[in-house]
C-alpha positions as protocol buffer text, in pm:
chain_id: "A"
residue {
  index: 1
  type: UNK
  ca { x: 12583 y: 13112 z: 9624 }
}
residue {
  index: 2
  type: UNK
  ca { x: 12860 y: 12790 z: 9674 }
}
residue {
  index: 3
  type: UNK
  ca { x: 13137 y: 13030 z: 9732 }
}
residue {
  index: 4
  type: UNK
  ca { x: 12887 y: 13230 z: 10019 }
}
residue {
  index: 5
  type: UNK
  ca { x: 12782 y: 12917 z: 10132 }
}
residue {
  index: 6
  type: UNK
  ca { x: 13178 y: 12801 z: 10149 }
}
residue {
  index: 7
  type: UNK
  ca { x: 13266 y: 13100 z: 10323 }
}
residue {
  index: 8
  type: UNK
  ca { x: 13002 y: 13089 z: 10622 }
}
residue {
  index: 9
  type: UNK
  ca { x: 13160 y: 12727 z: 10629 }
}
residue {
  index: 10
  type: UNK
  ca { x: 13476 y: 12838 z: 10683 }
}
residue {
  index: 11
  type: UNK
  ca { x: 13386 y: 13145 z: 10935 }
}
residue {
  index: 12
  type: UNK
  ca { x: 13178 y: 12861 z: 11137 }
}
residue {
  index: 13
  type: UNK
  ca { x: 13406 y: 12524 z: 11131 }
}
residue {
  index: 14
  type: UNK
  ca { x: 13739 y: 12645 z: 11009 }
}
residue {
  index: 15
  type: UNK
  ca { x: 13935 y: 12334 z: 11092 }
}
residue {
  index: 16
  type: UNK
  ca { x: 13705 y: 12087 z: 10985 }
}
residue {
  index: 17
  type: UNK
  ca { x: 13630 y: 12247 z: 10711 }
}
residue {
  index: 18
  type: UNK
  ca { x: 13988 y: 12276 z: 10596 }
}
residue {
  index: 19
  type: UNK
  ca { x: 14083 y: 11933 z: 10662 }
}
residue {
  index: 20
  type: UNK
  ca { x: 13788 y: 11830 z: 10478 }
}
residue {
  index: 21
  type: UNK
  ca { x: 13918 y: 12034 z: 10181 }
}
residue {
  index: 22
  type: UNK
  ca { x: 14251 y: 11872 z: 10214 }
}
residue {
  index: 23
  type: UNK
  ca { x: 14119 y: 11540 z: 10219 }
}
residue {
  index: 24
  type: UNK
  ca { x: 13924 y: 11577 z: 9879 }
}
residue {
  index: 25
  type: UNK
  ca { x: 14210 y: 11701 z: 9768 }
}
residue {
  index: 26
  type: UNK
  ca { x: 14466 y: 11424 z: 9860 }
}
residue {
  index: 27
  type: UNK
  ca { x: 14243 y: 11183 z: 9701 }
}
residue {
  index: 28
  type: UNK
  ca { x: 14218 y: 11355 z: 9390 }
}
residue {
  index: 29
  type: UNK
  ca { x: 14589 y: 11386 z: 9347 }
}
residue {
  index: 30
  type: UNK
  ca { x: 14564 y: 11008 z: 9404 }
}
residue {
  index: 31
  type: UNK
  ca { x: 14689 y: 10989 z: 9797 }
}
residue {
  index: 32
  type: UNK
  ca { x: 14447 y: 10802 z: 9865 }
}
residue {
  index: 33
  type: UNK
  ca { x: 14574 y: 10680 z: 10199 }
}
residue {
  index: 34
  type: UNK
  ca { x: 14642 y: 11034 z: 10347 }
}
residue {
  index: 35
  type: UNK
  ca { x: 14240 y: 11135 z: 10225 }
}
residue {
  index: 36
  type: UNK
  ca { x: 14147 y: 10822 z: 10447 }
}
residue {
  index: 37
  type: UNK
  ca { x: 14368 y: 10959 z: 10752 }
}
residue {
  index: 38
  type: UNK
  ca { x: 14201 y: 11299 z: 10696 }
}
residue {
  index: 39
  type: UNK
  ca { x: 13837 y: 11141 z: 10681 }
}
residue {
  index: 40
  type: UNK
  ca { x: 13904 y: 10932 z: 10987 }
}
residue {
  index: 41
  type: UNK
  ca { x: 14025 y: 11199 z: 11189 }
}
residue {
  index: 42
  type: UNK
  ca { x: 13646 y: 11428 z: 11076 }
}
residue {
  index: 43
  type: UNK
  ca { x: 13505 y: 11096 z: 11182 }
}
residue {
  index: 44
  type: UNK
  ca { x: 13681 y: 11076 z: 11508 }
}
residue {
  index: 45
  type: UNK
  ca { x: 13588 y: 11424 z: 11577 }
}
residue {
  index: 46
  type: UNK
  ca { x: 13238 y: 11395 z: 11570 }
}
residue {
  index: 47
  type: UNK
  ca { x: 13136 y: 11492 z: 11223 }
}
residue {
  index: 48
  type: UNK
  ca { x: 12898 y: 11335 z: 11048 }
}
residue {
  index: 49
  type: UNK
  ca { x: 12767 y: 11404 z: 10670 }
}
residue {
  index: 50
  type: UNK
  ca { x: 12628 y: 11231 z: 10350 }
}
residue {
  index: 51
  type: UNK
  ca { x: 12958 y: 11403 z: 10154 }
}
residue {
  index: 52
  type: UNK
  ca { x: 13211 y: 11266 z: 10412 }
}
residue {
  index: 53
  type: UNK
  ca { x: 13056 y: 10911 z: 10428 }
}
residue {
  index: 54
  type: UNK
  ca { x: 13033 y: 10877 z: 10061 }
}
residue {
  index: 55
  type: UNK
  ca { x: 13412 y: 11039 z: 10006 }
}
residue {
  index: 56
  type: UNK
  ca { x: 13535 y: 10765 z: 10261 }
}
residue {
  index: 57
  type: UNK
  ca { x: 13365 y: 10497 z: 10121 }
}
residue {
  index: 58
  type: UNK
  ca { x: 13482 y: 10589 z: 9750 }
}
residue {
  index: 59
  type: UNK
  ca { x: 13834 y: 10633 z: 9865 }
}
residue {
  index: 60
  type: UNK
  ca { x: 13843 y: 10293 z: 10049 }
}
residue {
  index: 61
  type: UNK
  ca { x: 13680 y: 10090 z: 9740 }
}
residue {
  index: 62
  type: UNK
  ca { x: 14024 y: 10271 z: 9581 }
}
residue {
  index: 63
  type: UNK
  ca { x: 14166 y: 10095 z: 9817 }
}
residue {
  index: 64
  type: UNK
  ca { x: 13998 y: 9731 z: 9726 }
}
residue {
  index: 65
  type: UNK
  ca { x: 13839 y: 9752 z: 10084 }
}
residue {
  index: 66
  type: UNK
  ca { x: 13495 y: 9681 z: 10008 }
}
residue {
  index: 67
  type: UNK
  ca { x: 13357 y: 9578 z: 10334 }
}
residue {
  index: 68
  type: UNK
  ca { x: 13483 y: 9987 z: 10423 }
}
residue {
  index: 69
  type: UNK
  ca { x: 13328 y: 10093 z: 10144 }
}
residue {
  index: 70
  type: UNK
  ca { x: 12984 y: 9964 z: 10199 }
}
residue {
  index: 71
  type: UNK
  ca { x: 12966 y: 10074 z: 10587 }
}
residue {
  index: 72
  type: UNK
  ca { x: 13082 y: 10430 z: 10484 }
}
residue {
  index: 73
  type: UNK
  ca { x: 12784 y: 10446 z: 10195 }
}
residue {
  index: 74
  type: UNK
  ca { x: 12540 y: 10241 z: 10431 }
}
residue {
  index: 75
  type: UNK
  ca { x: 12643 y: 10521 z: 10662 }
}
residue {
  index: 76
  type: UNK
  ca { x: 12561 y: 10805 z: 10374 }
}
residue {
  index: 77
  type: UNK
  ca { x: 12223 y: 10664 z: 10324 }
}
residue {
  index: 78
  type: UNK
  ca { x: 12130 y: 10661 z: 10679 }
}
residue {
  index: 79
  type: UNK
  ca { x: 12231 y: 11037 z: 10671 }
}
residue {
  index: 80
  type: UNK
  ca { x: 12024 y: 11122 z: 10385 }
}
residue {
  index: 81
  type: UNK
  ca { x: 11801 y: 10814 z: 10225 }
}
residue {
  index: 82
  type: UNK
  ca { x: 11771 y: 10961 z: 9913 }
}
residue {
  index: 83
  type: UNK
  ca { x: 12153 y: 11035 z: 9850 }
}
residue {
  index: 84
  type: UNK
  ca { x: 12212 y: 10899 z: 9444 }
}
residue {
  index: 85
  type: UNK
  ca { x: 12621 y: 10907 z: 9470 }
}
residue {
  index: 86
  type: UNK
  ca { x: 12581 y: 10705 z: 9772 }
}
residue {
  index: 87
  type: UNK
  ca { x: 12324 y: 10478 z: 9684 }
}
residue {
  index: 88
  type: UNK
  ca { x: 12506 y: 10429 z: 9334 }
}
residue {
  index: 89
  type: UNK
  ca { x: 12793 y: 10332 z: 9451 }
}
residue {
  index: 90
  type: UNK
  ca { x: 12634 y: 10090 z: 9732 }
}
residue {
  index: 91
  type: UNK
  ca { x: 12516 y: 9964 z: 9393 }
}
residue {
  index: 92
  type: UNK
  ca { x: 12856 y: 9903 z: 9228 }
}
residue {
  index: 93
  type: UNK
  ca { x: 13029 y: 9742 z: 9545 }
}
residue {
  index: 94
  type: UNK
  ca { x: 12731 y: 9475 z: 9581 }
}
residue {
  index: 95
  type: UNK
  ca { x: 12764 y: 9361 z: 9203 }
}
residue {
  index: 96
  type: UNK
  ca { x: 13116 y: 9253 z: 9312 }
}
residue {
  index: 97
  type: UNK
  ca { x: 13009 y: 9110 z: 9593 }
}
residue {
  index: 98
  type: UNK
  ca { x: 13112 y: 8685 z: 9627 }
}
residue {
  index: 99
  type: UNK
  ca { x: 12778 y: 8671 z: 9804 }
}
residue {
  index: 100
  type: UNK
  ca { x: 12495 y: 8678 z: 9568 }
}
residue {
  index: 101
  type: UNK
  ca { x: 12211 y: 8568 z: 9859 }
}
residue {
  index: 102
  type: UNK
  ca { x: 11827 y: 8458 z: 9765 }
}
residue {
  index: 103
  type: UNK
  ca { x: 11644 y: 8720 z: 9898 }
}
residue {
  index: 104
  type: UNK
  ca { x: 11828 y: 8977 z: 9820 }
}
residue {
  index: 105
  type: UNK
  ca { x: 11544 y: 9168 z: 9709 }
}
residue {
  index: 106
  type: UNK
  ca { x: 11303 y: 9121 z: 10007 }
}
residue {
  index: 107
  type: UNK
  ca { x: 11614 y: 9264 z: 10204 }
}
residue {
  index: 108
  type: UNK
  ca { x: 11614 y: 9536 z: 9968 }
}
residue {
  index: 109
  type: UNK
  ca { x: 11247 y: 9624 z: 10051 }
}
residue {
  index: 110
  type: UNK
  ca { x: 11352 y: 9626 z: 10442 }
}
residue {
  index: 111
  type: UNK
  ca { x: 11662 y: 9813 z: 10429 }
}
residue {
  index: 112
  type: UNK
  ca { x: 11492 y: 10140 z: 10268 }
}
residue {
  index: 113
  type: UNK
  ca { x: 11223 y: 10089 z: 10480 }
}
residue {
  index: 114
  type: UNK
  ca { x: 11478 y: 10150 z: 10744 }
}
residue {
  index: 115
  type: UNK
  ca { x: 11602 y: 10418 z: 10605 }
}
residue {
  index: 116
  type: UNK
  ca { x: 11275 y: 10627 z: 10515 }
}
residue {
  index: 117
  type: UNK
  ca { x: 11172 y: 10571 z: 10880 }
}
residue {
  index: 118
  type: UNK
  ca { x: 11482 y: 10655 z: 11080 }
}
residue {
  index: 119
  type: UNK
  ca { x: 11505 y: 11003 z: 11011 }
}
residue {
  index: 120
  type: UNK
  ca { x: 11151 y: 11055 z: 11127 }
}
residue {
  index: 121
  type: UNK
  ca { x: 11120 y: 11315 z: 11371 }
}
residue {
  index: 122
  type: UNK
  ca { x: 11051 y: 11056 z: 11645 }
}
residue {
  index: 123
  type: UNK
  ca { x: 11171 y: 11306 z: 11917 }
}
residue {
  index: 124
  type: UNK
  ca { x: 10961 y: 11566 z: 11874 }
}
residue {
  index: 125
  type: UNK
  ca { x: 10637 y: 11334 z: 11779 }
}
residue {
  index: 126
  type: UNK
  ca { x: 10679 y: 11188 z: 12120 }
}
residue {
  index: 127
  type: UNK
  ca { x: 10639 y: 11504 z: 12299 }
}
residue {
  index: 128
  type: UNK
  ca { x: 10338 y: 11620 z: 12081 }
}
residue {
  index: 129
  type: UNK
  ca { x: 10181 y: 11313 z: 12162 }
}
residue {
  index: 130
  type: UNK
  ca { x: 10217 y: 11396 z: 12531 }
}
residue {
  index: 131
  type: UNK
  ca { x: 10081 y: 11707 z: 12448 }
}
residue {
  index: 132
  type: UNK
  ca { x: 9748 y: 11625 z: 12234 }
}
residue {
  index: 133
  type: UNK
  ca { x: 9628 y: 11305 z: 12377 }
}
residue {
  index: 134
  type: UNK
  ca { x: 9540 y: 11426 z: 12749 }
}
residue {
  index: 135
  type: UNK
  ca { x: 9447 y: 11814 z: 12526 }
}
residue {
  index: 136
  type: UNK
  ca { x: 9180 y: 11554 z: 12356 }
}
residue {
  index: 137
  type: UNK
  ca { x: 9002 y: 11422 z: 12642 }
}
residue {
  index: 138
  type: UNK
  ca { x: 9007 y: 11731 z: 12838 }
}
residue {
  index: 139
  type: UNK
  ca { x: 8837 y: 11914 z: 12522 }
}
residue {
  index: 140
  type: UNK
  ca { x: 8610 y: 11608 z: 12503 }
}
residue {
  index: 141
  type: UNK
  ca { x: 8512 y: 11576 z: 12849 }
}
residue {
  index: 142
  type: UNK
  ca { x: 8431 y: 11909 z: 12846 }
}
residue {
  index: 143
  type: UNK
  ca { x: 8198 y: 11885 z: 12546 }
}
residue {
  index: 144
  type: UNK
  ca { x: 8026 y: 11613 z: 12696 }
}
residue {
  index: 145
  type: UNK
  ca { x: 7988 y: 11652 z: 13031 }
}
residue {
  index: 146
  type: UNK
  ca { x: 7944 y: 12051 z: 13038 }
}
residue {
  index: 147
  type: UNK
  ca { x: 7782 y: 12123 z: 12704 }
}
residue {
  index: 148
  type: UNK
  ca { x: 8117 y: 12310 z: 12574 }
}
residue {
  index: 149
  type: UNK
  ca { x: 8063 y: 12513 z: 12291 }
}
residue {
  index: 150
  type: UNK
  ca { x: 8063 y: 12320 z: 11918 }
}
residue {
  index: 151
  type: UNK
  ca { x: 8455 y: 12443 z: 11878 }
}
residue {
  index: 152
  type: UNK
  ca { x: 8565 y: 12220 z: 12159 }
}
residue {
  index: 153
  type: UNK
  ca { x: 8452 y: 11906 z: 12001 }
}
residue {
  index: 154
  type: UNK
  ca { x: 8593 y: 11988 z: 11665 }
}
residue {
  index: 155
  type: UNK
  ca { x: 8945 y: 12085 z: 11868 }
}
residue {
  index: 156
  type: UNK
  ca { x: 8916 y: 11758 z: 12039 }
}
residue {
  index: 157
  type: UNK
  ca { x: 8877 y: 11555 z: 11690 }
}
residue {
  index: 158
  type: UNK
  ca { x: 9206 y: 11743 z: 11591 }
}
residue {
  index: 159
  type: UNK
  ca { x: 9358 y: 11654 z: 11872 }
}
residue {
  index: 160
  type: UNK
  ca { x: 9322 y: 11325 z: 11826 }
}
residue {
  index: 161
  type: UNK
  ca { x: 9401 y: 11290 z: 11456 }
}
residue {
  index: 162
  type: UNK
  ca { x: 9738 y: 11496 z: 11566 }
}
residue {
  index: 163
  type: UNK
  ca { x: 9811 y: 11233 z: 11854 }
}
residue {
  index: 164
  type: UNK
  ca { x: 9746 y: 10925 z: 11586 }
}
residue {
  index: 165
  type: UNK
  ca { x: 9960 y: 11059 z: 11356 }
}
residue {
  index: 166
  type: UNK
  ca { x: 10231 y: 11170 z: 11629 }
}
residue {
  index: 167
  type: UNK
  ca { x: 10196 y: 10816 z: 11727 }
}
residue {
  index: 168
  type: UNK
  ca { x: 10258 y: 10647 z: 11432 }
}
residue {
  index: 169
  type: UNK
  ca { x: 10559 y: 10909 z: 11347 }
}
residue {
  index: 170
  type: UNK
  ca { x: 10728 y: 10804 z: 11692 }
}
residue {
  index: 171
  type: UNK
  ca { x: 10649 y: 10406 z: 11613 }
}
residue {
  index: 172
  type: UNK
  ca { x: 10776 y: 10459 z: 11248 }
}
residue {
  index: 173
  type: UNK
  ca { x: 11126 y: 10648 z: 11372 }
}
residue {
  index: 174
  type: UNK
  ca { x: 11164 y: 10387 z: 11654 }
}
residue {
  index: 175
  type: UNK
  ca { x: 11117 y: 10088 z: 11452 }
}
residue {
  index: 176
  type: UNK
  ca { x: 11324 y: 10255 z: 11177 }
}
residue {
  index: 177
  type: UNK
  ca { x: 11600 y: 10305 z: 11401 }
}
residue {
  index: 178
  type: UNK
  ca { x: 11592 y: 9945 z: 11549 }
}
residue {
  index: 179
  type: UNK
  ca { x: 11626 y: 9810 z: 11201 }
}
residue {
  index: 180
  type: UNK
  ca { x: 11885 y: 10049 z: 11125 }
}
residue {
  index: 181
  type: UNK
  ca { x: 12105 y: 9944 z: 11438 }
}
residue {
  index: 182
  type: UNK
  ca { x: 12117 y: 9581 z: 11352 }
}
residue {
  index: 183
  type: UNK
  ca { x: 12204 y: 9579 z: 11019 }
}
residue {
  index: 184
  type: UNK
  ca { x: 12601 y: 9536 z: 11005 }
}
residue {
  index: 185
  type: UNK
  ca { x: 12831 y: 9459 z: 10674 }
}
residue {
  index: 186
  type: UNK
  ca { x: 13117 y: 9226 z: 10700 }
}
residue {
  index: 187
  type: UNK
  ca { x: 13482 y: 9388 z: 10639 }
}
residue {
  index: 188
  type: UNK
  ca { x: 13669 y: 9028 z: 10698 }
}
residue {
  index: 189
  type: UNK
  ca { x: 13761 y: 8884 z: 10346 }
}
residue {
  index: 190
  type: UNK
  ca { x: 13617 y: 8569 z: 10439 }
}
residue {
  index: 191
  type: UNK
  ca { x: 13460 y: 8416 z: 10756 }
}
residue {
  index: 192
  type: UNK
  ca { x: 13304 y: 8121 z: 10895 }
}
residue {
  index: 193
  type: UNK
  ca { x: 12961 y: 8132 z: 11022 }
}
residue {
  index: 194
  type: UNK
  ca { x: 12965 y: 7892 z: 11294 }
}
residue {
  index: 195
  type: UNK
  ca { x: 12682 y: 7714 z: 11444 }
}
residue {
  index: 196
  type: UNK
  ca { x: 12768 y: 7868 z: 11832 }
}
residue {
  index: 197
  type: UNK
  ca { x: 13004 y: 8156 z: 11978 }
}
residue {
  index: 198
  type: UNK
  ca { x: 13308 y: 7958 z: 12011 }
}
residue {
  index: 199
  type: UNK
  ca { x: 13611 y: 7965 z: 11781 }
}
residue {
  index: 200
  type: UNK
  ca { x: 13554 y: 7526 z: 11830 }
}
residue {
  index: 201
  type: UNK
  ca { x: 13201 y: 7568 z: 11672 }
}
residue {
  index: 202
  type: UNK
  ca { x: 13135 y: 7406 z: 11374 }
}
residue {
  index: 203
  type: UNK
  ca { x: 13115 y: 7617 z: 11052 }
}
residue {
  index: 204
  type: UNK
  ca { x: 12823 y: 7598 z: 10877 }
}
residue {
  index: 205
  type: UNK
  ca { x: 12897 y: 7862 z: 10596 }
}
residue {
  index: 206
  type: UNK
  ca { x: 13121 y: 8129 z: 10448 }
}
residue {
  index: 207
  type: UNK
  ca { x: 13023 y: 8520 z: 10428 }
}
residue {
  index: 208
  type: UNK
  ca { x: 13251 y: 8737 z: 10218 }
}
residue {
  index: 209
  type: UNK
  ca { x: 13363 y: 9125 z: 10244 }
}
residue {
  index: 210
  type: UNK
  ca { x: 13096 y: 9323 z: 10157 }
}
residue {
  index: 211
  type: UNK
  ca { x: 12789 y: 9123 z: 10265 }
}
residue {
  index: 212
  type: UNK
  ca { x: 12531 y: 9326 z: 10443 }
}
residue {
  index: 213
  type: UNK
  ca { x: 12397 y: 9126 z: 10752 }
}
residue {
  index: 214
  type: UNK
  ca { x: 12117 y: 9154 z: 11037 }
}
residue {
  index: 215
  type: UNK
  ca { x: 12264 y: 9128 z: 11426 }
}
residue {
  index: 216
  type: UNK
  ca { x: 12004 y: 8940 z: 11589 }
}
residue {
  index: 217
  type: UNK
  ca { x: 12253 y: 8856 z: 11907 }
}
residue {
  index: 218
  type: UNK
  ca { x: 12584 y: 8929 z: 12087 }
}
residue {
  index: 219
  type: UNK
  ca { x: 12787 y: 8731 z: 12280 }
}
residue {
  index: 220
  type: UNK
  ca { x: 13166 y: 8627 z: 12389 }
}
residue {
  index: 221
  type: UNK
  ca { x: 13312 y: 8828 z: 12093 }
}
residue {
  index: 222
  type: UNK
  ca { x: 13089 y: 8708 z: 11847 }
}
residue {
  index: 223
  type: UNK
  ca { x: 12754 y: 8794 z: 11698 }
}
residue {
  index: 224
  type: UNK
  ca { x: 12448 y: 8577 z: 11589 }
}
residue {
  index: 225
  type: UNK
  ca { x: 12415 y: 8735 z: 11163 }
}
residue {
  index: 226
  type: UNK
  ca { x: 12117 y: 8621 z: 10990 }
}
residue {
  index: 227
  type: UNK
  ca { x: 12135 y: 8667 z: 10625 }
}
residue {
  index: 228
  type: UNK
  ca { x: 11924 y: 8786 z: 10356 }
}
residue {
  index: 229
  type: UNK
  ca { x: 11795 y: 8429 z: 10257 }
}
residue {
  index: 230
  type: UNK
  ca { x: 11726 y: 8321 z: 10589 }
}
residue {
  index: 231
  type: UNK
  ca { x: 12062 y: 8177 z: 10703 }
}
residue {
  index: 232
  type: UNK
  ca { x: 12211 y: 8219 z: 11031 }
}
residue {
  index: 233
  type: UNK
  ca { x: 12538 y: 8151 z: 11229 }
}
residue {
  index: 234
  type: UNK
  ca { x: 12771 y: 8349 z: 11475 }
}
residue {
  index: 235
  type: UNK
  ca { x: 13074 y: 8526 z: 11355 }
}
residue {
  index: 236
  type: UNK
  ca { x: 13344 y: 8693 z: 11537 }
}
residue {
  index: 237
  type: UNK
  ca { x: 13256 y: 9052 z: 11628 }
}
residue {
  index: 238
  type: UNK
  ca { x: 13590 y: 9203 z: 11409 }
}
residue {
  index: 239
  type: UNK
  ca { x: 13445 y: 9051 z: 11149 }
}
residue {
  index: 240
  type: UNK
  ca { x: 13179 y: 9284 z: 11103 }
}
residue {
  index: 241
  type: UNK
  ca { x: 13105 y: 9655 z: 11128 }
}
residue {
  index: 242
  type: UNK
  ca { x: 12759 y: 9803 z: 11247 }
}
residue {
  index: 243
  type: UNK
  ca { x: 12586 y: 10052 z: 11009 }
}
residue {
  index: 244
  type: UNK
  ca { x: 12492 y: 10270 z: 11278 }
}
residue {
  index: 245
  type: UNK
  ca { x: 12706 y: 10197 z: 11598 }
}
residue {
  index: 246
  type: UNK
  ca { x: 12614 y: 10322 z: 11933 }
}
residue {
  index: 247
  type: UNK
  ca { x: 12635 y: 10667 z: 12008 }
}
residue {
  index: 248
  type: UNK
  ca { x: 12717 y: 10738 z: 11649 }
}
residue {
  index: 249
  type: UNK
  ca { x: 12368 y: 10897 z: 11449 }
}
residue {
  index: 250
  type: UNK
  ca { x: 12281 y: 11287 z: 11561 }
}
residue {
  index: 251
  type: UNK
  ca { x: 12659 y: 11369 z: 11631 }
}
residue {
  index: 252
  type: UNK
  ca { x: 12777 y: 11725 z: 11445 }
}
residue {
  index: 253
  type: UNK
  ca { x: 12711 y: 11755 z: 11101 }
}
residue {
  index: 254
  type: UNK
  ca { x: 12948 y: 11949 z: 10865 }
}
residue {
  index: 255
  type: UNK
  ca { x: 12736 y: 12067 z: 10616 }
}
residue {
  index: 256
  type: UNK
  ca { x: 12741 y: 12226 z: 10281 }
}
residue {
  index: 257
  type: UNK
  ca { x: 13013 y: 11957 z: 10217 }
}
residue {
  index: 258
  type: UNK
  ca { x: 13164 y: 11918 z: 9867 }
}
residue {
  index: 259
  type: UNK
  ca { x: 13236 y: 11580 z: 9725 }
}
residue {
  index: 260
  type: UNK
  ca { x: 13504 y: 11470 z: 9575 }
}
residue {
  index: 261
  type: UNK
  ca { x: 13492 y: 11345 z: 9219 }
}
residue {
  index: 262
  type: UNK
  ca { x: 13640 y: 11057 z: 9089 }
}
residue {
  index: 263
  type: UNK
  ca { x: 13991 y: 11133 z: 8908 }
}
């Protein structure tokens, strides 16, 4: 069944699937830094997968670039919530993180919220909304007003328990999404948070590589973090990377992706 599903792989995406293969195989002869050219490259393509997230992130914490790392497994998760490589090795970077943050764990509760409610079908709940609400009151009206057979009010209950829960599918994906899109990790080794977005600010604190932080604003090349215990402050816009940047989620997926194993 892998090597069928390898070769349909092949017959469909040829070059992405061979670079792919050449990437996990550069890392596990220990090039590391030509694996992370090859994964970049998928990336700038327009390919997006769990197994090419979670192979860049590894081969960047090779690297000692946690900040990387963390976006690139942040990134798996998004991709598939339920990912264990990915969400073990999130694991491993944020014990080394300098930042150990109170709060961490109410964060934790938010951040797979996020990511059980941004792969909801939001989409296609909206348009089935559109669908069953106006279906319910015509099926009502009609049971009311014109003594409609017993069916129509029984249709119109469905309808309306299909347009609640279409509803609270489209909320769910929406606000999972919006939580998804703020949330950013810093890749600078070290940077102030300053109390406004001017390099002349004052610094209030220090975040380290690897922190995961919420982007409440933007502005002049910086962006107002708040962190998991409540603290806030403006960093310069480098100094982070978003978890899910613009434009980024629903591109092509190359699927039936292997990983590559640690050496």
């Amino acid at each position: 069944m892998t090597l069928l599903l390898a070769a349909l792989l092949a017959a469909a995406e040829p070059a992405g699937a061979q670079l792919f293969a050449d990437a996990n195989a550069a890392y596990l002869s220990g090039d590391v830094s030509r694996a992370i050219a090859a994964y970049e490259a998928l990336v700038s393509e327009g390919v997006a997968s769990t197994e090419l997230e979670t192979n860049l992130g590894a081969a960047y914490l090779r690297q000692g670039k946690r900040g990387l790392a963390a976006v690139h497994f942040e990134r798996a998760l998004f991709l598939e919530p339920g990912d264990d490589d990915a969400g073990a090795d999130l694991a491993e970077v944020r014990r080394g993180n300098v930042d150990r943050l109170e709060g961490d764990a109410e964060e934790g509760g938010a951040e797979t919220m996020a990511r059980l409610l941004a792969p909801l079908p939001g989409t296609g709940a909206a348009a089935i909304l559109a669908v069953l609400w106006p279906a319910a009151w015509i099926l009502l009206g009609l049971r009311l007003l014109r003594g409609s057979p017993r069916w129509a009010a029984l249709a119109a209950a469905g309808c309306f328990g299909g347009a609640l829960l279409s509803a609270l599918l489209t909320f769910g994906a929406a606000a999972g999404r919006g939580m998804a899109m703020r949330r950013a990790v810093v890749v600078a080794q070290a940077v102030p948070a300053r109390e406004g977005p001017a390099e002349k600010s004052v610094s209030r604190f220090e975040i380290h590589e690897g922190t995961t932080v919420r982007v409440d604003d933007e502005e002049a090349g910086f962006r107002r973090i708040k962190l998991a215990n409540g603290l806030t402050g403006w960093v310069p816009a480098a100094s982070l990377e978003l978890v899910v940047p613009p434009g980024w989620a629903g591109r092509p997926l190359l699927t039936g992706s292997a990983r590559a194993v640690q050496p």
